[in-house]
C-alpha positions as CSV (number, residue, x, y, z in Angstrom):
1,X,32.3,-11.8,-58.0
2,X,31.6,-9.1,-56.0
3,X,28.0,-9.2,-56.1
4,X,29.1,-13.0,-54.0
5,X,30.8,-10.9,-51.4
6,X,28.5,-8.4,-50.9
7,X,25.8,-11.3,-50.5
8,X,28.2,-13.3,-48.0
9,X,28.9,-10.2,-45.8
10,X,24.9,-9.5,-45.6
11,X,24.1,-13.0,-44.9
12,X,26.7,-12.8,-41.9
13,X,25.7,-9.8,-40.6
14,X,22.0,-10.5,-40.4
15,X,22.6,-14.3,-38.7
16,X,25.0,-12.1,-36.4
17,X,22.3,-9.9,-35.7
18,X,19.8,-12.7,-35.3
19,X,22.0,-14.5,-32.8
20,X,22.9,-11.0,-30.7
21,X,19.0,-10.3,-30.7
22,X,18.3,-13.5,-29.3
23,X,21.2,-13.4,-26.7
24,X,19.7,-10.2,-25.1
25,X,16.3,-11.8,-24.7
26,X,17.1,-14.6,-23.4
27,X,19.2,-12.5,-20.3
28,X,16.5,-10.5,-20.5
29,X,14.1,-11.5,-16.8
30,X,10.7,-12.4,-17.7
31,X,8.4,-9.7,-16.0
32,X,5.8,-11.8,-13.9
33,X,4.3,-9.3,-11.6
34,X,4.9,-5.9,-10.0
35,X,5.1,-4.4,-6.1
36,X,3.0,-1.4,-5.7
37,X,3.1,0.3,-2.3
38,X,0.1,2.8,-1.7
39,X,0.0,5.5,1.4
40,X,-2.8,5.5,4.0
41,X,-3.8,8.0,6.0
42,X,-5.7,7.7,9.5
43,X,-7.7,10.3,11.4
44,X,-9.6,10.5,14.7
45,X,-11.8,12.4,16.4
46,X,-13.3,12.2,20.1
47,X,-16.6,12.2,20.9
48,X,-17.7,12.5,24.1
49,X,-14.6,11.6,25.8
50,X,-16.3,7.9,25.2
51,X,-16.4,7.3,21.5
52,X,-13.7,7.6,18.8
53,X,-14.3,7.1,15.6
54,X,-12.1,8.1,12.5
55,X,-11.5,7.4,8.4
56,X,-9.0,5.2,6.6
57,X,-8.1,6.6,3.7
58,X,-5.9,5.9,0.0
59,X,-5.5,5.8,-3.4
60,X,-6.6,2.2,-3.3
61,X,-9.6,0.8,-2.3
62,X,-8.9,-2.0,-1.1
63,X,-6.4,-0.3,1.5
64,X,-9.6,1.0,2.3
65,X,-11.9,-1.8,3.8
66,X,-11.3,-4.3,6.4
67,X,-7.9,-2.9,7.8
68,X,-7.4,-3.2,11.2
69,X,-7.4,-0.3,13.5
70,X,-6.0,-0.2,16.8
71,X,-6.4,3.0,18.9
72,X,-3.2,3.2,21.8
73,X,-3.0,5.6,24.8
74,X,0.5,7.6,24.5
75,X,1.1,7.5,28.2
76,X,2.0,4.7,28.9
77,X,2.0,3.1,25.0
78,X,-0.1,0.4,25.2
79,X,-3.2,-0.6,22.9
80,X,-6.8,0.7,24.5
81,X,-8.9,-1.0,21.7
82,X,-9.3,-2.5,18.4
83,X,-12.0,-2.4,15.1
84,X,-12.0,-3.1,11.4
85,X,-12.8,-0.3,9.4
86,X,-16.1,-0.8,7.0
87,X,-16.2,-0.7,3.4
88,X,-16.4,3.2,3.3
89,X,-12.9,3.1,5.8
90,X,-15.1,4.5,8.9
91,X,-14.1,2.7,12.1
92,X,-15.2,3.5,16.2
93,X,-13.8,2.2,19.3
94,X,-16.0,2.6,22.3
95,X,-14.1,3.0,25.4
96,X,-14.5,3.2,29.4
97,X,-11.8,5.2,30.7
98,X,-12.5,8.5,29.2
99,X,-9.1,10.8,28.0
100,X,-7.7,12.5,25.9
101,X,-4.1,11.4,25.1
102,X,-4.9,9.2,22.1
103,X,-4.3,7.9,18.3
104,X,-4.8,5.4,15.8
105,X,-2.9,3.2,13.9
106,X,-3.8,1.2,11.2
107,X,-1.7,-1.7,10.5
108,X,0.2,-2.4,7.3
109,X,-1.5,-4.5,4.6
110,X,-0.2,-6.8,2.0
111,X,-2.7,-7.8,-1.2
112,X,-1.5,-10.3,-3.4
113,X,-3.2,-11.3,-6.4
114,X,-2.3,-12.8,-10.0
115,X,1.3,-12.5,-9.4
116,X,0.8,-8.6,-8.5
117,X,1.4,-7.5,-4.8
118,X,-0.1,-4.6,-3.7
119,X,1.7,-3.1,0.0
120,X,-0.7,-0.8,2.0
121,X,1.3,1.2,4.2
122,X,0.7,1.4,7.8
123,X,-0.8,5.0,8.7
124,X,-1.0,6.6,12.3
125,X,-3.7,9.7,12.9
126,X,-2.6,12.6,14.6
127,X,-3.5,12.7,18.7
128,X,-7.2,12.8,19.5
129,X,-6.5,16.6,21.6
130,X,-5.8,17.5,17.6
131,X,-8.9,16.0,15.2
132,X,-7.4,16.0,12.2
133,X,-10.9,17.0,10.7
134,X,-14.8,16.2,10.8
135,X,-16.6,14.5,8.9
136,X,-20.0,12.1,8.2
């Protein structure tokens, strides 16, 4: 008789279990995709008081390529002129009012594949009197 027991009191236990196991799945939310949110940074450099080019750069390569660029004027803030950077993340903006009171800004991105969403972050380079660095 109390082999009866002890096989009534597993039995119970283990269909309790069973039931609390799939309680917590089923509250559980179903993971479908993720946000990832990746830096960018932006720098500039003057070249003959004309030409301004600069790099768009991040962890993630497609922050990289094809972000929009748009170089303003501090004084009054106001957008002097625009370019896409190329898949390497080198942009230029030719202008015709030479100066020196500028930066860029590249805009904020949003990549959304599969479920996964992928945020670049806008990034704004230093002002062009300070080149952040050189480079080819």
């Amino acid at each position: 008789m109390v082999r009866g027991r002890l096989r009534t009191t597993l039995a119970g236990s283990a269909t309790a279990i069973a039931l609390a196991l799939a309680v917590s799945l089923a509250l559980t939310p179903v993971a479908g995709g993720h946000v990832a949110k990746f830096k960018t940074k932006v720098t500039i450099r003057n070249v003959d008081n004309v030409e301004y080019r600069g790099k768009v750069s991040s962890r993630k390569r497609p922050c990289i390529r094809r972000r929009a660029i748009s170089l303003y004027r501090n004084e009054p803030r106001e957008v002097i002129g625009t370019d896409k950077s190329d898949r390497k993340g080198r942009w230029l903006v030719e202008l015709l009012i030479p100066g020196d009171d500028y930066y860029a800004r590249a805009a904020r991105r949003v990549i959304t594949r599969s479920g996964h969403r992928h945020v670049c972050r806008a990034g704004r380079s230093p002002d062009s009197a300070y080149p952040a660095r050189v480079f080819r």
